[in-house]
C-alpha positions as CSV (number, residue, x, y, z in Angstrom):
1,X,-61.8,-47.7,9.4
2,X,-58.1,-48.7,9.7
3,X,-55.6,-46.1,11.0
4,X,-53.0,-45.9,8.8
5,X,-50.2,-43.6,9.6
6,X,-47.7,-41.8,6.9
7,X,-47.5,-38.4,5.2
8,X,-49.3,-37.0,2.6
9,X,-47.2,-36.3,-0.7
10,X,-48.3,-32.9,-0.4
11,X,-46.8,-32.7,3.4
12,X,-43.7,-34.2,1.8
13,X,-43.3,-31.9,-1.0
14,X,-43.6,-28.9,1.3
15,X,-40.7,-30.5,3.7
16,X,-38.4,-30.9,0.4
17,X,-39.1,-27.2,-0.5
18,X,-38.3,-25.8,2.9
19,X,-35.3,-27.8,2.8
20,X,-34.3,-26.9,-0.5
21,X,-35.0,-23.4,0.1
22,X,-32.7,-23.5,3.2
23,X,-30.1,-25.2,2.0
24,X,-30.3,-22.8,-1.5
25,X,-29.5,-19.4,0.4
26,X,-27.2,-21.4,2.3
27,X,-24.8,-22.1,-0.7
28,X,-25.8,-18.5,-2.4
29,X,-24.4,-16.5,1.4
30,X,-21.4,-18.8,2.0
31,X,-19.0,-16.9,0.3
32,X,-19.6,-13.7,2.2
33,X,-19.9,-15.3,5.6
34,X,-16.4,-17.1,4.8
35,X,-15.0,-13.6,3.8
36,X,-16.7,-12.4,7.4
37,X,-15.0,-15.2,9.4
38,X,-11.4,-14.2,7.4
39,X,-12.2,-10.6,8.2
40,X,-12.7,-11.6,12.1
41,X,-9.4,-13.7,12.0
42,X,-7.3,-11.2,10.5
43,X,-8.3,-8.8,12.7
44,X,-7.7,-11.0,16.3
45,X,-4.4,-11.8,14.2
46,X,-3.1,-8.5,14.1
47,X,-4.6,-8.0,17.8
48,X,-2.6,-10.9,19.4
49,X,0.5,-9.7,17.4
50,X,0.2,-6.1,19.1
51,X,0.0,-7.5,22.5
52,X,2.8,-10.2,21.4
53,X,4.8,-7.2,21.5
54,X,3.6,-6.1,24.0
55,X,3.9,-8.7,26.3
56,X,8.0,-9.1,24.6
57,X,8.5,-5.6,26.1
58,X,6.8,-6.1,29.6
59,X,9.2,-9.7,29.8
60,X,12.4,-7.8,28.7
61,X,12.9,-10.1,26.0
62,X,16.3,-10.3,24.3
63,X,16.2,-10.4,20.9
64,X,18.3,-12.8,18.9
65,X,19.7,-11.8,15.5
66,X,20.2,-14.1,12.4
67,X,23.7,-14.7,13.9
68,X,22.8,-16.3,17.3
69,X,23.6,-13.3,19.0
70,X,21.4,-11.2,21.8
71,X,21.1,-7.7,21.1
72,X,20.0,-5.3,23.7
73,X,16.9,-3.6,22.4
74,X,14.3,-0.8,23.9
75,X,11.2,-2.6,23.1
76,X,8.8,-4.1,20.6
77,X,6.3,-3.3,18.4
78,X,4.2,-3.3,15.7
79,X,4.3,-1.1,12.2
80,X,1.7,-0.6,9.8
81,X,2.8,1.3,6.5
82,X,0.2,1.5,3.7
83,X,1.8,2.9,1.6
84,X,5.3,0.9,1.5
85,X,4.3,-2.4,2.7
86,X,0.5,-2.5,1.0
87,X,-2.6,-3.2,2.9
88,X,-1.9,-6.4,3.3
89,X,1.3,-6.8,5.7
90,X,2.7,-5.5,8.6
91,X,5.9,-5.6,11.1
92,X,6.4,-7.5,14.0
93,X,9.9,-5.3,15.1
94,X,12.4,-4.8,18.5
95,X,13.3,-1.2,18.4
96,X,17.1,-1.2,18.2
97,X,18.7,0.4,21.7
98,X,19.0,3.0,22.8
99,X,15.6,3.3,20.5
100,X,13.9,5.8,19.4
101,X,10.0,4.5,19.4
102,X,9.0,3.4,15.8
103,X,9.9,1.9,13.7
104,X,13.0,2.6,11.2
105,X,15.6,0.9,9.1
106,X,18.3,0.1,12.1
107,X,15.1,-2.0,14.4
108,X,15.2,-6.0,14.1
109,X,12.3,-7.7,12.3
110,X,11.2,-10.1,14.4
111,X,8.6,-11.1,11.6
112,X,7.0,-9.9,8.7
113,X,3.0,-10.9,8.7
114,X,1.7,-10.9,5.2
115,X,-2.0,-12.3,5.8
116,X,-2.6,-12.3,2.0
117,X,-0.9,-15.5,1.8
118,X,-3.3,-17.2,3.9
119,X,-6.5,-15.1,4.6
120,X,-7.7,-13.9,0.9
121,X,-10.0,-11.2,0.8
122,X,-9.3,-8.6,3.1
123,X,-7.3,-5.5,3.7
124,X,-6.0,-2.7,6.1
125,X,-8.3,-0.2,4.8
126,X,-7.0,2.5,7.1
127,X,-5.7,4.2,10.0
128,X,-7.5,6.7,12.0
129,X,-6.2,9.4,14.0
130,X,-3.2,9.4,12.8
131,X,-1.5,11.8,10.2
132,X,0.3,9.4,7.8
133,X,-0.4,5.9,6.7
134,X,2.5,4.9,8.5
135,X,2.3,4.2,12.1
136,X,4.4,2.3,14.5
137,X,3.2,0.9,17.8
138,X,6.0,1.0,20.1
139,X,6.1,-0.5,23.4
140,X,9.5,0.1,25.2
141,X,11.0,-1.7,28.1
142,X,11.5,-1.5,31.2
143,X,9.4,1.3,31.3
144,X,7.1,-0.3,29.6
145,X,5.7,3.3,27.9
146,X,3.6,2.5,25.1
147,X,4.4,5.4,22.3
148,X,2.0,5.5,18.6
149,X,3.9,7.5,15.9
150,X,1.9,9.9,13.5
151,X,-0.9,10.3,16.2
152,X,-2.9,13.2,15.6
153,X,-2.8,16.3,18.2
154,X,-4.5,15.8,21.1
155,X,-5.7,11.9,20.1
156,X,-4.4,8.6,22.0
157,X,-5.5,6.4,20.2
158,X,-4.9,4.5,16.8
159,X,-7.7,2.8,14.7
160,X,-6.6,0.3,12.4
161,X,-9.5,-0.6,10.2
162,X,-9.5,-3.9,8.6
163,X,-12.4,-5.0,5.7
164,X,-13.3,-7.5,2.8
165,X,-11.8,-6.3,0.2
166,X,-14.4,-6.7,-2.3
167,X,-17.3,-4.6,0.3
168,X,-15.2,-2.5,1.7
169,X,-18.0,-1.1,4.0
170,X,-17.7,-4.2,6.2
171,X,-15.4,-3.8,8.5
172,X,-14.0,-5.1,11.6
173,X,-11.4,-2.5,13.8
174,X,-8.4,-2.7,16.3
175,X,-8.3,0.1,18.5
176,X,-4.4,0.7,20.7
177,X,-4.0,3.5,22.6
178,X,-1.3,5.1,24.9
179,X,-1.8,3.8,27.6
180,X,-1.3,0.3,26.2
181,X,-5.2,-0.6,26.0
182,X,-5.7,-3.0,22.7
183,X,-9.0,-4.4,21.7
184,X,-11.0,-4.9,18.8
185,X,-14.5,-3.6,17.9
């Protein structure tokens, strides 16, 4: 008998089913594990823009204005306002001096982050522990005191919740507190 060697047509029609099968909830999930990797981006976004400011208050950073010009300011930080600035942006800021620890209308804007414009799909979907939906994150130099407005009594730390806009139960949070510990779970 000669020893032929090959595959049946029945061994390769099961190989082009698996593969097909594969590669079928492959394209139907790829929409929703694109929208998980935005969600996971956002989120270490806004994380590294938190310490950002942080780590511009711990260095004493001066802040230049739109003139060229240093101005002395009390430190940096973050605000998150759902209600003025939508669920979609928030403020990179350097609290004017002497400062007063959020932030307000007098504070530089280092840089507005709008993440719509890049990272469709997802949204600040809340903020817990606090009493408003407008929180800054205030880290003030030389001191270096870290200071959350709105916080709730007794609470010392801020949850900012980010998620797909379209499932809003998956999520993906950044958790600051007061004494300047920042890290997403």
């Amino acid at each position: 008998m000669i020893n032929q060697k090959g595959f049946t047509i029945v061994e390769v029609l099961v190989v082009v089913m698996v593969i097909s099968l594969v590669l079928m909830v492959t394209i139907v999930n790829f929409p929703f594990a694109k929208l998980q990797l935005t969600l996971s981006r956002v989120t270490y976004k806004f994380e590294q823009d938190v310490r950002r400011a942080q780590n511009m208050a711990l260095s004493s950073f001066q802040y230049k204005d739109e003139n060229g010009v240093f101005q002395e300011v009390a430190g940096y930080g973050v605000y998150v306002n759902l209600a003025i600035l939508g669920n979609k942006k928030y403020i990179i800021y350097a609290d004017t001096f002497p400062g007063n620890k959020q932030y307000d209308a007098f504070d530089y804007v280092v840089e507005t982050v709008d993440f719509s414009l890049s990272e469709l799909g997802i949204i600040i979907k809340q903020i817990d522990n606090v009493v408003s939906n407008a929180v800054s994150v205030n880290f003030e130099s030389p001191v270096f005191d870290t200071f959350i407005s709105q916080l709730h009594q007794n609470q010392n730390t801020a949850k900012f919740i980010f998620a797909i806009e379209t499932k809003p139960e998956k999520t993906k949070s950044v958790w600051v507190n007061t004494s300047s510990l920042v890290e997403v779970k």
